[in-house]
C-alpha positions as protocol buffer text, in pm:
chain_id: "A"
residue {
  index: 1
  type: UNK
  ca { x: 12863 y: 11693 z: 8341 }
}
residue {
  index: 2
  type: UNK
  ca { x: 12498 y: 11755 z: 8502 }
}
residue {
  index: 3
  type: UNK
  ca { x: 12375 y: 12080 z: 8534 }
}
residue {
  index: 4
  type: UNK
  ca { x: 12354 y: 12165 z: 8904 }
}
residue {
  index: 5
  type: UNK
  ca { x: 12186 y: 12459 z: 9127 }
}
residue {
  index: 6
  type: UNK
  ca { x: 12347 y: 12584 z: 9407 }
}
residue {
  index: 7
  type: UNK
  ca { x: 12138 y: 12550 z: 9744 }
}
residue {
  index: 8
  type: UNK
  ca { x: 12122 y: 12808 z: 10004 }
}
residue {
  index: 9
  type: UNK
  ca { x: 12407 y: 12631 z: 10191 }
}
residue {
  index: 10
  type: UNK
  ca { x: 12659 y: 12667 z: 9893 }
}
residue {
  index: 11
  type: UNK
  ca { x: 12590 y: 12283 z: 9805 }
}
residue {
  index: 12
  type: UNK
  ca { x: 12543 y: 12151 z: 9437 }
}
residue {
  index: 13
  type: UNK
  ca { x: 12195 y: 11967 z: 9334 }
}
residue {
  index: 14
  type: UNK
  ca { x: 12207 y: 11837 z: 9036 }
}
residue {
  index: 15
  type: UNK
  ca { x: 11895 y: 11979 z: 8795 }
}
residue {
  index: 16
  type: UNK
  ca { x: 11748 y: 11647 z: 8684 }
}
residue {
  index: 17
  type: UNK
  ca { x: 11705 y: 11322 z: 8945 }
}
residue {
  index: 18
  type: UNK
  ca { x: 11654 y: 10923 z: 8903 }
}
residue {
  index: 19
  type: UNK
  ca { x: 11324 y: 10869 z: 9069 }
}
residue {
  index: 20
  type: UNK
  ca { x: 11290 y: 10557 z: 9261 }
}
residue {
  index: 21
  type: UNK
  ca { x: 10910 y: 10522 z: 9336 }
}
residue {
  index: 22
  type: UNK
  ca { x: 10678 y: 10219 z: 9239 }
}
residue {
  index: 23
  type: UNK
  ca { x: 10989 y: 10033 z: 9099 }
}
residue {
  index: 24
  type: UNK
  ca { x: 10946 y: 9694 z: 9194 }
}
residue {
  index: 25
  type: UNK
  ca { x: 11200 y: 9589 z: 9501 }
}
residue {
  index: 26
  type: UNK
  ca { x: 11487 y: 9390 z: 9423 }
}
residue {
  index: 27
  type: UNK
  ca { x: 11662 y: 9293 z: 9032 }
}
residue {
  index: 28
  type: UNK
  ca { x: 11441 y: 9553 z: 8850 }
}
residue {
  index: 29
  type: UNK
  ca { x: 11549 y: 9823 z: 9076 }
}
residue {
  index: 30
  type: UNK
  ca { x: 11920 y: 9755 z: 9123 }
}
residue {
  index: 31
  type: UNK
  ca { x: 11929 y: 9746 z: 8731 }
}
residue {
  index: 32
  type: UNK
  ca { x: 11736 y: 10039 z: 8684 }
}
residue {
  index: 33
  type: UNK
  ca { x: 12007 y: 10275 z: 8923 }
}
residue {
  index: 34
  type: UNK
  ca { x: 12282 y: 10097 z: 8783 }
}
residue {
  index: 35
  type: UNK
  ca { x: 12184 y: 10159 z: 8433 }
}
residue {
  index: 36
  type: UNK
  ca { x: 12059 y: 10586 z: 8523 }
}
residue {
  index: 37
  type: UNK
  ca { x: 12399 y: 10581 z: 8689 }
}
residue {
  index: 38
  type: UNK
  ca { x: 12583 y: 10473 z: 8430 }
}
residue {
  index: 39
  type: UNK
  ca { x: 12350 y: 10633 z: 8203 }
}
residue {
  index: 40
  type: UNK
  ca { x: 12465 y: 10963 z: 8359 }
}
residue {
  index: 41
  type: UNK
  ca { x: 12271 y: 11025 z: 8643 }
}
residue {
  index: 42
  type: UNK
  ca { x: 12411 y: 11173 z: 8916 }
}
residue {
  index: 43
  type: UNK
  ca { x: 12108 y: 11282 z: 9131 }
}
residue {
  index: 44
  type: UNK
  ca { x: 11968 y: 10945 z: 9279 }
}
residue {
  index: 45
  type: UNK
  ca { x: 11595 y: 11007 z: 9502 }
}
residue {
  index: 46
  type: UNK
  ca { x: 11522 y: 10786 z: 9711 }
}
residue {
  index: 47
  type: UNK
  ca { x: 11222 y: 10699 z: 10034 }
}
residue {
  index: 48
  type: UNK
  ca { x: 11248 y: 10428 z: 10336 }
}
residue {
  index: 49
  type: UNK
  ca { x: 10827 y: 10397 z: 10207 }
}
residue {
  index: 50
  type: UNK
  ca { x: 10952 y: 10272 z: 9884 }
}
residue {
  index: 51
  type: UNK
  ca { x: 11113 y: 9990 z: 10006 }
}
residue {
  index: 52
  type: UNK
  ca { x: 11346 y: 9919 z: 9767 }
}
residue {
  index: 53
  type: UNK
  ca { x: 11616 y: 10108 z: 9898 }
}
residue {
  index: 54
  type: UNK
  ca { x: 11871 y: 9800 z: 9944 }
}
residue {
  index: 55
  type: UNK
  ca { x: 11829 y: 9741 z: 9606 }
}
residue {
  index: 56
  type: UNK
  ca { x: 11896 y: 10074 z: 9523 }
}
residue {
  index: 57
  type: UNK
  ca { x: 12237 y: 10083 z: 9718 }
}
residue {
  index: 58
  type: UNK
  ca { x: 12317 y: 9747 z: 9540 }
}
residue {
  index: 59
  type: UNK
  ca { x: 12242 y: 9967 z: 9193 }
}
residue {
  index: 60
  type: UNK
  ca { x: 12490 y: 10265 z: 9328 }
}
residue {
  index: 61
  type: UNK
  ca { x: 12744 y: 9987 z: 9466 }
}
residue {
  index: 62
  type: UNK
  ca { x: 12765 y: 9807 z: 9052 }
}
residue {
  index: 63
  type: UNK
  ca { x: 12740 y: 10153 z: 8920 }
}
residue {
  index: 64
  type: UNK
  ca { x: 13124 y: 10191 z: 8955 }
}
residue {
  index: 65
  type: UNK
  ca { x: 13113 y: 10545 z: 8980 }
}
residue {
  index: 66
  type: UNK
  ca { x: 13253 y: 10673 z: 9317 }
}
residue {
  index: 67
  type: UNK
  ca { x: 13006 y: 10745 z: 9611 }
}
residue {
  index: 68
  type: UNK
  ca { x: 13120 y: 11133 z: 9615 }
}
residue {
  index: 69
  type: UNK
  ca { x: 13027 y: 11185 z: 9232 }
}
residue {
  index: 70
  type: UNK
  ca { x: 12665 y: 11101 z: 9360 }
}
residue {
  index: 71
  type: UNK
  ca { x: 12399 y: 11289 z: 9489 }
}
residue {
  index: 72
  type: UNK
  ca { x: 12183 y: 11062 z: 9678 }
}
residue {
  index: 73
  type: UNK
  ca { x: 11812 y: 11167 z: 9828 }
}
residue {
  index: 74
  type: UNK
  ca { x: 11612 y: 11002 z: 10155 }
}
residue {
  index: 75
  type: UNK
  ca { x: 11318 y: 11093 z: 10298 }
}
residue {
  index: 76
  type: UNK
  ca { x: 11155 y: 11035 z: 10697 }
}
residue {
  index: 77
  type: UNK
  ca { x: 10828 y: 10888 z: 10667 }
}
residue {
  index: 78
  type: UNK
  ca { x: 10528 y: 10941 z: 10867 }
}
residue {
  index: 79
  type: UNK
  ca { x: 10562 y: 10669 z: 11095 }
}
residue {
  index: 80
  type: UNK
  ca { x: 10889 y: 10773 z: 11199 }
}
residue {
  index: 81
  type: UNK
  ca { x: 10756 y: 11070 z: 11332 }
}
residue {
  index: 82
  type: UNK
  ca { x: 10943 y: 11142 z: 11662 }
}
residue {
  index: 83
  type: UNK
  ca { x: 11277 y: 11260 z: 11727 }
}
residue {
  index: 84
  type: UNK
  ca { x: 11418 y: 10886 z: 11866 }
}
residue {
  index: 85
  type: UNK
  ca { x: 11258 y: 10741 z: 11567 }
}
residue {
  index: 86
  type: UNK
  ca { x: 11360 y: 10963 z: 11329 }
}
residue {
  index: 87
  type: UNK
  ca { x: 11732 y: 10916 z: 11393 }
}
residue {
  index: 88
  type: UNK
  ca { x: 11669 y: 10538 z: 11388 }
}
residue {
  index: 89
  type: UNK
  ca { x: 11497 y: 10577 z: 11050 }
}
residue {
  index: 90
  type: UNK
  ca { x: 11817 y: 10832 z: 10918 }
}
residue {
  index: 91
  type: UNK
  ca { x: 12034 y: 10538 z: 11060 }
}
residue {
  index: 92
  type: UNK
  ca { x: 11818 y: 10225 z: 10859 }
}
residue {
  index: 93
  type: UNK
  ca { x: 11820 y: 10465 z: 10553 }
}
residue {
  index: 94
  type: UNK
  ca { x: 12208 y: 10481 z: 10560 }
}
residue {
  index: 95
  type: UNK
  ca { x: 12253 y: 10104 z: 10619 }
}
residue {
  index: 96
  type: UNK
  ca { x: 12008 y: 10007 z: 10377 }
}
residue {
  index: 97
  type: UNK
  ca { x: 12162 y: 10214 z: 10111 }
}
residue {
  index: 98
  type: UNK
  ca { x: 12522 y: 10163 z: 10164 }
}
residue {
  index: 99
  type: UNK
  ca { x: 12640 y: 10515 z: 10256 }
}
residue {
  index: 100
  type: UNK
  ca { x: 12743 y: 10709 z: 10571 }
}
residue {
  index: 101
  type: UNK
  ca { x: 12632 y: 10967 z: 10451 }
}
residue {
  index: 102
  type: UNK
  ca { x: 12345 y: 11165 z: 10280 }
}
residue {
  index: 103
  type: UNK
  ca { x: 12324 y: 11479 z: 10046 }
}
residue {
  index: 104
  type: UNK
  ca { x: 12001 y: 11540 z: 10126 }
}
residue {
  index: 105
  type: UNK
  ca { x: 11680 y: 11419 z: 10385 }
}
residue {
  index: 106
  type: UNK
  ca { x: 11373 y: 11519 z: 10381 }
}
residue {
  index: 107
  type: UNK
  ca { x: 11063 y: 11519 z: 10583 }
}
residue {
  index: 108
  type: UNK
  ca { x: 10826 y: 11329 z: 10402 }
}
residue {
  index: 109
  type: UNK
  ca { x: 10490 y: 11486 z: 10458 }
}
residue {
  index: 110
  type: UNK
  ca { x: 10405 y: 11746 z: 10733 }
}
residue {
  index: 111
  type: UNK
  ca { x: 10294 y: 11619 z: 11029 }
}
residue {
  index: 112
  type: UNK
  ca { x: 10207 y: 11663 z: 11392 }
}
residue {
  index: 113
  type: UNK
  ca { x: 10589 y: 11634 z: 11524 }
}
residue {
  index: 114
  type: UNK
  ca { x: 10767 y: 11715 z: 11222 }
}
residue {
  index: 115
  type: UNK
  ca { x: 10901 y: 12038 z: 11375 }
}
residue {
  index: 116
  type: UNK
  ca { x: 11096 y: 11834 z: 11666 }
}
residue {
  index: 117
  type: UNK
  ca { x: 11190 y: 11576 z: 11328 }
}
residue {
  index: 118
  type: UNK
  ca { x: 11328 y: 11899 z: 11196 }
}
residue {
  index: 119
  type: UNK
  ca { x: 11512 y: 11985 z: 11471 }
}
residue {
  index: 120
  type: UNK
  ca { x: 11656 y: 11654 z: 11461 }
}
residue {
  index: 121
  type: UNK
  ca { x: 11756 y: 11718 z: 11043 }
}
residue {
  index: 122
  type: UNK
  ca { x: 11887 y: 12035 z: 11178 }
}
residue {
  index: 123
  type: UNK
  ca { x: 12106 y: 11828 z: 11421 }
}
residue {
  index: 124
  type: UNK
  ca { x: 12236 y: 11561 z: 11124 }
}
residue {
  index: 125
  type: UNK
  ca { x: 12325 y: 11868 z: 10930 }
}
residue {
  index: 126
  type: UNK
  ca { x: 12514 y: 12031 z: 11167 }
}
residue {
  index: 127
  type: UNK
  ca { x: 12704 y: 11646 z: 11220 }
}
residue {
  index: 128
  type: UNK
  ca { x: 12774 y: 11643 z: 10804 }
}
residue {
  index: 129
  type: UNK
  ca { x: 12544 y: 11372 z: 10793 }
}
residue {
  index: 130
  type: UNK
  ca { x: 12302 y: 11488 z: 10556 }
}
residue {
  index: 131
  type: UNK
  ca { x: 12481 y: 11738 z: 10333 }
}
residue {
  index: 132
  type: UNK
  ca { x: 12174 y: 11974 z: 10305 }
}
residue {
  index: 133
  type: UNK
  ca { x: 11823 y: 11923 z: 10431 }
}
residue {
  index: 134
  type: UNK
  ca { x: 11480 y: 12012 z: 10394 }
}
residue {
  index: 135
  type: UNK
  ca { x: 11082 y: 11875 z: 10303 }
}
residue {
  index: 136
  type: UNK
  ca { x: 10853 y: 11754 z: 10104 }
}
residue {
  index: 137
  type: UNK
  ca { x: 10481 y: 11886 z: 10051 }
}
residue {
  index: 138
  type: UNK
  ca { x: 10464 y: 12157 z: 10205 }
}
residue {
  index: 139
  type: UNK
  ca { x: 10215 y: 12471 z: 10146 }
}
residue {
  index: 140
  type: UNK
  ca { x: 10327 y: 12842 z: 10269 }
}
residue {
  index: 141
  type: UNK
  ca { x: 10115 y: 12789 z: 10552 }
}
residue {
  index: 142
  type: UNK
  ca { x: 10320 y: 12467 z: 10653 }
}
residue {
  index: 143
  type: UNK
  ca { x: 10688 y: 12590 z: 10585 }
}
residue {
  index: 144
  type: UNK
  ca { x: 10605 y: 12979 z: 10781 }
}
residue {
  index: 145
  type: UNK
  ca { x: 10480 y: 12760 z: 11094 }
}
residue {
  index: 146
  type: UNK
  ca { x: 10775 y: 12566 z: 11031 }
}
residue {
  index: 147
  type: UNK
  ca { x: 11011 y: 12898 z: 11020 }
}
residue {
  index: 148
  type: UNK
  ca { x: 10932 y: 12990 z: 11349 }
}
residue {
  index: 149
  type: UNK
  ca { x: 11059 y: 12718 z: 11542 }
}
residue {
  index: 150
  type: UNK
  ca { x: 11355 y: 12608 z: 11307 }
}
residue {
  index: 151
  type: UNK
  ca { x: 11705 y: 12705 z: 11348 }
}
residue {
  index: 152
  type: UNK
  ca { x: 11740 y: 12665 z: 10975 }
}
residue {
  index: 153
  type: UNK
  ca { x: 11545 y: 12676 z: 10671 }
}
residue {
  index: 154
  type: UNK
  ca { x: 11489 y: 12392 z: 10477 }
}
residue {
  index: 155
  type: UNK
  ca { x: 11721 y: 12396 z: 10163 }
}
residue {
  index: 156
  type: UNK
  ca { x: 11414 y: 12194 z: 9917 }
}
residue {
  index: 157
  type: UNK
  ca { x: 11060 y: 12154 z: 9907 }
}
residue {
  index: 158
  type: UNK
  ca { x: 10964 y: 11832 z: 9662 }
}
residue {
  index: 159
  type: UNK
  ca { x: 10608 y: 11875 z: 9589 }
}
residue {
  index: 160
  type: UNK
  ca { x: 10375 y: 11784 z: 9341 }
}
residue {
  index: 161
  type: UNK
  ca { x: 10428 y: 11997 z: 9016 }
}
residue {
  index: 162
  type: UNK
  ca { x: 10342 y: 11940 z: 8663 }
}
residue {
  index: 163
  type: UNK
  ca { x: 10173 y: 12164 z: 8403 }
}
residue {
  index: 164
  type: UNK
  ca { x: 9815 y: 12055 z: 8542 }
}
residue {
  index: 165
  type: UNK
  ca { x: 9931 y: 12195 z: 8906 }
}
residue {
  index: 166
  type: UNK
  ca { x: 10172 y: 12438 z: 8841 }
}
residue {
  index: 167
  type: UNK
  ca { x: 10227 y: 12611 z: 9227 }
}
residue {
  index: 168
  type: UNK
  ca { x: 10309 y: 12924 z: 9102 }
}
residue {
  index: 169
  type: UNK
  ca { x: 10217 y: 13089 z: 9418 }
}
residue {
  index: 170
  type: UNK
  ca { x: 10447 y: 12834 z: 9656 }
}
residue {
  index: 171
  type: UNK
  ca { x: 10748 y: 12820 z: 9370 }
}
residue {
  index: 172
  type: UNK
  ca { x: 10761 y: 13205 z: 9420 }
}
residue {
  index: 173
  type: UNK
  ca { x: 10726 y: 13194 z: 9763 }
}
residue {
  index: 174
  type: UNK
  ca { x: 10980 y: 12935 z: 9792 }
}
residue {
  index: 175
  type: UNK
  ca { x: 11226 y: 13105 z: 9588 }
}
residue {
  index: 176
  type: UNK
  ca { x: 11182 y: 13400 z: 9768 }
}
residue {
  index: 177
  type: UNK
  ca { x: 11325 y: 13242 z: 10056 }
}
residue {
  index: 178
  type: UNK
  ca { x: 11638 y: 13072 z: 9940 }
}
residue {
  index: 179
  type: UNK
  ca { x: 11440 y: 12744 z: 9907 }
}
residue {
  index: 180
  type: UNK
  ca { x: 11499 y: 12510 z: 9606 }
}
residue {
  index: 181
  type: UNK
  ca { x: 11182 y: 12330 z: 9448 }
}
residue {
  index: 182
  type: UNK
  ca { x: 11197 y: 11985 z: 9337 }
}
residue {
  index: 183
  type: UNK
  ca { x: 10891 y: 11883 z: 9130 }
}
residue {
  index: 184
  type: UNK
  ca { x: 10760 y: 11533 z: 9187 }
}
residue {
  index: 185
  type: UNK
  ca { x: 10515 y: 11330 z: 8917 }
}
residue {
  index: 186
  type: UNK
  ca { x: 10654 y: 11551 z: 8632 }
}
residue {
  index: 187
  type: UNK
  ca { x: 10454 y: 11357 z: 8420 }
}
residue {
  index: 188
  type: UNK
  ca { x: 10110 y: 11375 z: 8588 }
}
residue {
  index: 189
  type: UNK
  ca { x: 10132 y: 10995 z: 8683 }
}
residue {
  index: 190
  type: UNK
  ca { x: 10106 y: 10905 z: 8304 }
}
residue {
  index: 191
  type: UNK
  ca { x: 9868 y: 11167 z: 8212 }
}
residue {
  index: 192
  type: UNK
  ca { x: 10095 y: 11342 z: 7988 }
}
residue {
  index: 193
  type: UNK
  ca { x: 10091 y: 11064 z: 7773 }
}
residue {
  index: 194
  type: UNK
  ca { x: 9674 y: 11100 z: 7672 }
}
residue {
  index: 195
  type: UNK
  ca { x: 9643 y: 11479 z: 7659 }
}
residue {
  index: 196
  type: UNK
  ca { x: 9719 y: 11544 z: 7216 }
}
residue {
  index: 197
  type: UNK
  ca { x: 9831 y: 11934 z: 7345 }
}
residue {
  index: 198
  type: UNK
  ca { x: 10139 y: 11732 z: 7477 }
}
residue {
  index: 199
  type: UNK
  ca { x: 10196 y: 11518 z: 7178 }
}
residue {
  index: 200
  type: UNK
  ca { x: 10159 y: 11798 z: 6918 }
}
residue {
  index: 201
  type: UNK
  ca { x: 10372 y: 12080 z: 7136 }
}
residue {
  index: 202
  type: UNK
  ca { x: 10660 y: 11744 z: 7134 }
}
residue {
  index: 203
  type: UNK
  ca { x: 10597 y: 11728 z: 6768 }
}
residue {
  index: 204
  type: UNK
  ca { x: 10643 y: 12059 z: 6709 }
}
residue {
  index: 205
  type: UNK
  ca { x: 10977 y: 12051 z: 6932 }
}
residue {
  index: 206
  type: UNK
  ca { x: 11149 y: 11782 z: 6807 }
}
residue {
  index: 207
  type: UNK
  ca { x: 11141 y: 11635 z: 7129 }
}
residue {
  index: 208
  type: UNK
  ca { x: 10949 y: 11319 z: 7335 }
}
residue {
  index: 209
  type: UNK
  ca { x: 10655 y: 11397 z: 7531 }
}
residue {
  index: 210
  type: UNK
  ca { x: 10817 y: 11335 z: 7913 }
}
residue {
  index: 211
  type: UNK
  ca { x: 11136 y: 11540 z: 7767 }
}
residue {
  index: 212
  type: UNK
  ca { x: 10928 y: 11838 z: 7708 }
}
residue {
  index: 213
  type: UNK
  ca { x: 10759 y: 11791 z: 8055 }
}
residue {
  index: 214
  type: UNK
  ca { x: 11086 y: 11807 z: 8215 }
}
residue {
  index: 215
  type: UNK
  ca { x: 11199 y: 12080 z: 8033 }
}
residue {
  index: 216
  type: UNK
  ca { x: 10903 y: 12285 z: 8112 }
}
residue {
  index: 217
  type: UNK
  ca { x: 11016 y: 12207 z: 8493 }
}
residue {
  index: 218
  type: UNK
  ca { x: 11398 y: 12293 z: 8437 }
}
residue {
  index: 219
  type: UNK
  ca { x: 11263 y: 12606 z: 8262 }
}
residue {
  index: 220
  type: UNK
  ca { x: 11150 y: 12717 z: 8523 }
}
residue {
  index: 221
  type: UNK
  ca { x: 11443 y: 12709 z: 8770 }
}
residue {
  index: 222
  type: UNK
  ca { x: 11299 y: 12387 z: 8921 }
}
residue {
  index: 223
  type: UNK
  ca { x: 11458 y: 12024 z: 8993 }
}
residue {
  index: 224
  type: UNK
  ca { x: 11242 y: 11790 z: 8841 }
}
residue {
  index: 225
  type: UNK
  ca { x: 11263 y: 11407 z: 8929 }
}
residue {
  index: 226
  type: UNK
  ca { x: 11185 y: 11144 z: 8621 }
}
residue {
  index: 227
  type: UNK
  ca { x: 11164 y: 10757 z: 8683 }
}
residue {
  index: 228
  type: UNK
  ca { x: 11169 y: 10454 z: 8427 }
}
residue {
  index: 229
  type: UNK
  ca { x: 11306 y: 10121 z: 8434 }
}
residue {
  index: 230
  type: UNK
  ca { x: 11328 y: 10104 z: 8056 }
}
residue {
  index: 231
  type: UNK
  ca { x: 11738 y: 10179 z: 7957 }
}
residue {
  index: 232
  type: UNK
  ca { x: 11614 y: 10376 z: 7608 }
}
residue {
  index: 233
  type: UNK
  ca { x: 11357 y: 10595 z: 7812 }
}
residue {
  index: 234
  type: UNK
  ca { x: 11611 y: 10656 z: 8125 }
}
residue {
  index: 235
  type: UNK
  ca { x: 11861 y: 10791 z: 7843 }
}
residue {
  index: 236
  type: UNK
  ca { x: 11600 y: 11000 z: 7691 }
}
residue {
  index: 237
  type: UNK
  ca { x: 11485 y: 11159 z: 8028 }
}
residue {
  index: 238
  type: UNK
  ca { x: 11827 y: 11297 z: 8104 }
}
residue {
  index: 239
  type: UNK
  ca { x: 11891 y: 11412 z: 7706 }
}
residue {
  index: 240
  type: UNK
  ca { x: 11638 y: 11674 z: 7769 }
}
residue {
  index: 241
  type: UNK
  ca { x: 11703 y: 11933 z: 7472 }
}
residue {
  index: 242
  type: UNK
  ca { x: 11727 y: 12317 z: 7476 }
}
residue {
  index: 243
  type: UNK
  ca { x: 11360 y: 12397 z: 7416 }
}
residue {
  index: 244
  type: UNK
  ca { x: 11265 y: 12730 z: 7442 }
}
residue {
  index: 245
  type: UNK
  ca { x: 10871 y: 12758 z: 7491 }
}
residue {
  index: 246
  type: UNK
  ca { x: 10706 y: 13017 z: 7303 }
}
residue {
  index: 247
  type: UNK
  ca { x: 10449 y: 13292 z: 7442 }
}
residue {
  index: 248
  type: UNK
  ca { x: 10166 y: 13095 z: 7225 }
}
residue {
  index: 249
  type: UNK
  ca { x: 10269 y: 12763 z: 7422 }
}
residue {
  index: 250
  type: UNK
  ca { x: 10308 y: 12907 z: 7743 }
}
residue {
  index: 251
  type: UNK
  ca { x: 9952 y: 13035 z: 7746 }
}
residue {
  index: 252
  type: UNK
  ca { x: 9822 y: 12681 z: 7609 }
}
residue {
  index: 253
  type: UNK
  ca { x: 9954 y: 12548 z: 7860 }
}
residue {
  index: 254
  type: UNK
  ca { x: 9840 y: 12836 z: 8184 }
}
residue {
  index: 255
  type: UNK
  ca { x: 9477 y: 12779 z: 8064 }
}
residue {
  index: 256
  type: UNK
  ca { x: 9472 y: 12428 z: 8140 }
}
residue {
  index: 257
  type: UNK
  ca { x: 9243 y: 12346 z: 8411 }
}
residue {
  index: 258
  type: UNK
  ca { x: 9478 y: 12250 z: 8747 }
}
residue {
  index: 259
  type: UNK
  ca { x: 9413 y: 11937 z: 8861 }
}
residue {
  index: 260
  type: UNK
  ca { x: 9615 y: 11772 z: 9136 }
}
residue {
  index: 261
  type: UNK
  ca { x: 9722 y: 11392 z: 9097 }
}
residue {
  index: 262
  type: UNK
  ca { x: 9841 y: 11344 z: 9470 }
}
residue {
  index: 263
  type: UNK
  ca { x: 9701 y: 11394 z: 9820 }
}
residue {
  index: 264
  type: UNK
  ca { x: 9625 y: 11734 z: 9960 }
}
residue {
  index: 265
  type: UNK
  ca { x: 9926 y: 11817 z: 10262 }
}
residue {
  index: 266
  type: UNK
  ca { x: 9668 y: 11972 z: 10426 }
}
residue {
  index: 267
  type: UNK
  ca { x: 9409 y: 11705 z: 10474 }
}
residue {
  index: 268
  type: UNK
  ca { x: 9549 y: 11357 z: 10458 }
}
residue {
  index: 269
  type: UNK
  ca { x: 9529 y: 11067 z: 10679 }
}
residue {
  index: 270
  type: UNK
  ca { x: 9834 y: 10835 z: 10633 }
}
């Protein structure tokens, strides 16, 4: 069984998620969730912008494992940003995947009507069709603007967050409000993979690179979301071992210089 954390609504997340982005639509897709689900994956994340997500409801459908074992992730994009068009989008994202239901949306990126779009989460909550709901990439300025005019407080906040761009300041602030983080690009869009610091703290470990990157996340209290669509890597990612970072690597890794991969959320133009 997963390890889960409990969200501020009482509802179970599981700790580690099946990313979905940049996996080519269709066959390699399908296989890919069918084979993290089977795998033991139980925390499936998911976007309408990476438009694959028939293929991954086909994937959940030959997983065999029953749709309420499943913790399954969409997000609103930024097109979609109106109240009508949201719903329409929650609607397309719950055809599309095969499901009536969803255990958690998200607001993609924060934009000029996302606090009516939130209103509108707030509404599909309140129906028990998304199980829990909250946003992605959002600074402390973003979610207190956001406080004031919502009825609830988002549950999540996925962001960016690896050791190069640790948001200490937003995980605390986060956490200090009942908000759970979830830590997109875990391994710095491949990144990981050059830097020797990596390889020789996995060496020393007994572990593989990306399963020390995740367990640096889960260390800290944090969801972290890994993608492959290689079978003997998905199985690693989720066999993440009990590694207990030492003071010495803790401050090799808080001297790095902070470097962030993706777009700023508070200058972007998409």
């Amino acid at each position: 069984m997963q390890k889960t954390l409990t969200l501020s609504n009482g509802y179970a997340i599981p700790i580690l998620g099946f990313g979905t982005f940049q996996i080519p639509d269709g066959e390699v897709t399908t296989t890919a969730v069918k084979a993290a689900i089977q795998t033991g994956y139980r925390h499936i994340d998911c976007a309408a912008i990476y438009g694959n997500e028939k293929a991954v409801g086909q994937g959940i459908a030959e997983s065999g494992v029953p749709r309420e074992e499943l913790f399954i992730t969409s997000k609103l994009w930024n097109d979609r940003d109106t109240p009508e068009l949201a719903l329409e989008a929650f609607e397309q994202t719950l055809s599309d995947l095969g499901t009536d239901y969803l255990d958690l949306y998200l607001i993609h990126w924060p934009k000029k009507h996302s606090t009516a779009c939130w209103n509108v989460l707030e509404q599909l909550y309140t129906e028990g069709r998304a199980k829990a709901i909250g946003v992605c990439n959002y600074t402390i300025r973003q979610l207190e603007e956001l406080f004031k005019a919502a009825h609830l407080r988002p549950m999540v906040n996925q962001v960016e967050l690896h050791p190069l761009w640790p948001q200490d300041e937003l995980v605390n602030f986060c956490h200090t409000h009942g908000i759970h983080v979830e830590s997109w690009g875990p391994l710095m869009q491949g990144r990981i993979f050059t830097m020797p610091l990596f390889a020789e703290m996995a060496q020393k470990h007994g572990c593989t690179v990306a399963q020390l990157a995740i367990a640096w996340q889960v260390n800290r209290g944090l969801i972290a979301l890994a993608k492959s669509s290689s079978p003997e890597r998905i199985a690693a990612n989720l066999a993440v071992p009990n590694i207990v970072f030492d003071a010495g690597d803790e401050k090799r890794i808080a001297d790095l210089a902070h470097e962030r991969f993706g777009p700023d959320p508070e200058n972007f133009d998409f």
